[in-house]
Each structure stands twice: as C-alpha cells, then as structure tokens.
N, C-alpha and C positions, 0 to 999 in steps of 0.2 A: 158213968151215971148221968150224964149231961146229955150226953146224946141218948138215950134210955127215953128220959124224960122230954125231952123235943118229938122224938116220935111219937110217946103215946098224947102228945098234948094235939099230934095234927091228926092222928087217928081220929079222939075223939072228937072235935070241933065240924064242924061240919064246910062242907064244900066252898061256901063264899067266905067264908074268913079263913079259911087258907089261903086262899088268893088274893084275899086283900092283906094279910101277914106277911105271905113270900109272893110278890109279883114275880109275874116270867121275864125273864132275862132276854129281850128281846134281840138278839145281836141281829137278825138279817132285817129287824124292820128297822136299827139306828143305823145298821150300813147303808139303805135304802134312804132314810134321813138325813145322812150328813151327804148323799150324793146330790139330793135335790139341792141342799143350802151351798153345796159345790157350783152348780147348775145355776144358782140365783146368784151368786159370787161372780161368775165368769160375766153371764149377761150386764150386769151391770158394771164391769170392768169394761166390755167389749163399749157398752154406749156413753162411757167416758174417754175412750179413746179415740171414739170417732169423733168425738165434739173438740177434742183435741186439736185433732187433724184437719178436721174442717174448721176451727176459728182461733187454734191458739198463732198468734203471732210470732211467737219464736220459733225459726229455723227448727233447733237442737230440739225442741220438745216435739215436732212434729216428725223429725225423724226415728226419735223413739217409739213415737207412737205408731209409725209405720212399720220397725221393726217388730214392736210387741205384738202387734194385728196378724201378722205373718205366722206366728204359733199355733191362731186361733184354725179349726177344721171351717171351708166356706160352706158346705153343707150343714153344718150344725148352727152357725150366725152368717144366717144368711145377704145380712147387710156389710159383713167385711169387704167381700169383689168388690162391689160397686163403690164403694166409697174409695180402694187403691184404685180401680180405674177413674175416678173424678181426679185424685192426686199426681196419678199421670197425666192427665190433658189439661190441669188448670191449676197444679201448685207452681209457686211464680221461682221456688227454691231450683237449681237445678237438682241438685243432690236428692231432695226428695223425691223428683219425681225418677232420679236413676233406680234409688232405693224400692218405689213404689211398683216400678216393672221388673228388678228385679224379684220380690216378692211374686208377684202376680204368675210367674215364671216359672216357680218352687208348687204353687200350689195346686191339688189335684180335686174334681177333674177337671177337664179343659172347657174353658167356656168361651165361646163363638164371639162374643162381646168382648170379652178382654183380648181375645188373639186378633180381631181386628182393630182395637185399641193401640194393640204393639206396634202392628204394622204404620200405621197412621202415625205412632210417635218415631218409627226408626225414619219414616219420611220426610216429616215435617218439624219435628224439632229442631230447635236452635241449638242446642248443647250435644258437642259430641261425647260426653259421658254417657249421654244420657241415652243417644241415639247407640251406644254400643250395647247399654244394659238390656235394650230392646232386644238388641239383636241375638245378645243369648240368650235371654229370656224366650223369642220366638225359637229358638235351637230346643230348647226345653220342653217347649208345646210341641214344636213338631214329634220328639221322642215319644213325649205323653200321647199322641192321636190326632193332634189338629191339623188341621187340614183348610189351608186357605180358598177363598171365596174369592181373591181378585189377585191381582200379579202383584207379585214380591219381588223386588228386586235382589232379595241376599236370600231367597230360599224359593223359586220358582217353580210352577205345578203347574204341570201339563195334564191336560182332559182327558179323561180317558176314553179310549171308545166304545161305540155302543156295543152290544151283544149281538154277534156275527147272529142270525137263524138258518136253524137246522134246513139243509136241502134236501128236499124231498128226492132221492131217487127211486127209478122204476126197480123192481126187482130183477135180476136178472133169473134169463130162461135156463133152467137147467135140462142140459143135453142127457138121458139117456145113454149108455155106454151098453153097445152090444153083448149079448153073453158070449159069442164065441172070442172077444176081444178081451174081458176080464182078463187079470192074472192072478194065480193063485196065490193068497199070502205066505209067506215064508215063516218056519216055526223059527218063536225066537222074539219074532219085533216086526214092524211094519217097515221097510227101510223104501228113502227116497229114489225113484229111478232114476239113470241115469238113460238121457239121450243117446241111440243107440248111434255108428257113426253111417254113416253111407256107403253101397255095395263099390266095392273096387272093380273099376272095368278092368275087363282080361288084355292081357297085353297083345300088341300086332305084328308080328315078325317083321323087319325091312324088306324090303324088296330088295332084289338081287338085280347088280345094275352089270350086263355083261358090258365088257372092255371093245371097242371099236374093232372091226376088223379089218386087219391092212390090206393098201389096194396094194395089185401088182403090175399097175403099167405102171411107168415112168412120165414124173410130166413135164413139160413143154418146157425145153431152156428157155432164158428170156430172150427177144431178137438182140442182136446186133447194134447197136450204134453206129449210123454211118459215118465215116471220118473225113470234112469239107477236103477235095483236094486244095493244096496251096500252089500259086504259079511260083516255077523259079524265075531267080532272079537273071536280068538280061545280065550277063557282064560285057562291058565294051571292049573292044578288040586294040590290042596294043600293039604298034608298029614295031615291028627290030630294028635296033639300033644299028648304023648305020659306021661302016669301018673309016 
C-alpha cells in the first residue's frame, strides 16, 4: 500500500517537484568530483614537498620528501624534474642527492636535462655514493632511450654515420640472344644449365721408331803400343882362378 501511494503521489505532481522530491543520484558527476578534490590534494601535497626540499633543513625530512616526489607522474607536476635535478647539483647532504639521482633514474620519460645532469654528477661529484647512484641511474636512461650528447666515460656513444647515397648506375645493355641459339624449355620446370665441357681431341698413334741396323764390317783393332827396348846390362868378365 505504500508504495501504491508513492506512485500515484509522483504521477500526479508535476515534473519539477519530482525533482526537487527525488534528485538524481548523480554517481559519474561525484566520481568526477571527488577526482578533481583528488587532483587539488596531490597539487598541493606536490608544492609542500617541494618547499621541503628546497628549505627544510633537516637531512631526514628532505629525504622523504625526495622519496615521496618520486611517486608523483613528472608529466602530470611538472615542477617535480627540476627541482630533483636542483637536489642533485646543489643539496649539500650526500645521501640526498644519491636518493635524488636515483629517483630521477626510475622516472619515465627521459629528459635530455636530467641525463645530462647525471652525467655531470657521476663526473664531478665528491661522494662515491653518490657518483655510483648516477651511474645506475644513467644505466636506467640508457634502457629508457637516452641517448648522450657528450662522452661518457662509464656508458660511451659513438656517432653514427651518415646515410651512404644511392649510386646512380648506368643500366646495363641487354644482348639480344639469337633464335637459332634459343633452347627449348623442358616440360616440368625451368632447370639451370650446366656448362657443357670441352671437345676431346682425338688421340695420335706413336710413331714407330725402327731398331738400328747392324753394320757388317769389322772395325779397326786399336794400334799397338810400342814397347821402349831396354839395354842389357854389361856384365864384367871374370878371370879363372888360377891352380
């Protein structure tokens, strides 16, 4: 009966005081609402943290506020970058400013300011904390697209070269092929020629070498050697002994 009576009560009233009775249930314009008041939240969270950063004098709160900044998109607050790049060249903490390149390291996308910031801090810094956070931090940009502008000593880029141009060649003459030279295509496929080999010359019988034929005179003994005569010997004449 109750609900009986609610309908016929919005039946008969007329169009504005239904609406001003039951308002609409706005859910996509309060989600839209409480995203702005999200929106206005963050913004002013983002520029208490900078003022942090830039003037609180305690160490510990300005590392917080380094780490909290690092959550923040740098495309959406667009004064987060710059102010961790100012943290890396001019906070007097080491620790922040290790904290401050690492951040800058993590966040996407790469900016040409901040990776040469790195570099300058992995050079010149005092603190090897801080010179290492760089350097992964520059490991990270490289990953992400960046791309150095001057020589790096722990990540080196060499120039590329220019664009070879295209060489104009002439076209080449095309020869004409005899028709009595053609060969017929073979059913089947087109198949590659092979180099035919070279005619074999005919062979040459030897020549026939006949055998010397023997002479039949006799020839010439060799002379003689003539043999010096030798004188004999005188022998002296021996008297007979005498009776």
């Amino acid at each position: 009966m109750v609900r009986t009576g609610i309908a016929l009560m919005i039946l008969a009233s007329p169009l504005s005081e239904v609406q001003a009775d039951f308002p609409r249930l706005g859910i996509f314009r309060s989600r839209k609402k409480d995203e702005a008041t999200s929106e206005k939240e963050k913004t002013a969270r983002v520029k208490g943290l900078l003022e942090s950063l830039r003037s609180e004098p305690d160490e510990k709160k300005r590392l917080a506020a380094v780490e909290e900044l690092s959550d923040y998109d740098p495309r959406t607050h667009v004064e987060v970058l710059p102010a961790l790049i100012a943290s890396v060249k001019q906070d007097p903490a080491a620790g922040v400013r290790a904290l401050a390149a690492e951040a800058i390291g993590e966040m996407k996308p790469v900016n040409q300011t901040a990776g040469v910031a790195l570099e300058q801090t992995l050079t010149n810094d005092p603190s090897e904390s801080v010179r290492k956070s760089a350097q992964q931090a520059l490991w990270q940009y490289h990953l992400n697209g960046y791309r150095s502008q001057g020589a790096n000593p722990s990540l080196p880029q060499t120039a590329e070269p220019p664009l070879a141009q295209a060489v104009k060649s002439a076209p080449k003459a095309v020869v004409a092929t005899p028709v009595s030279q053609t060969r017929p295509v073979p059913r089947g496929g087109v198949y590659q020629q092979t180099v035919e080999p070279p005619i074999a010359k005919p062979r040459v019988a030897p020549e026939t070498v006949s055998p010397p034929t023997p002479s039949m005179s006799v020839p010439a003994l060799p002379p003689v050697p003539v043999v010096p005569t030798v004188p004999s010997p005188i022998v002296p004449s021996v008297p007979p002994p005498q009776s």
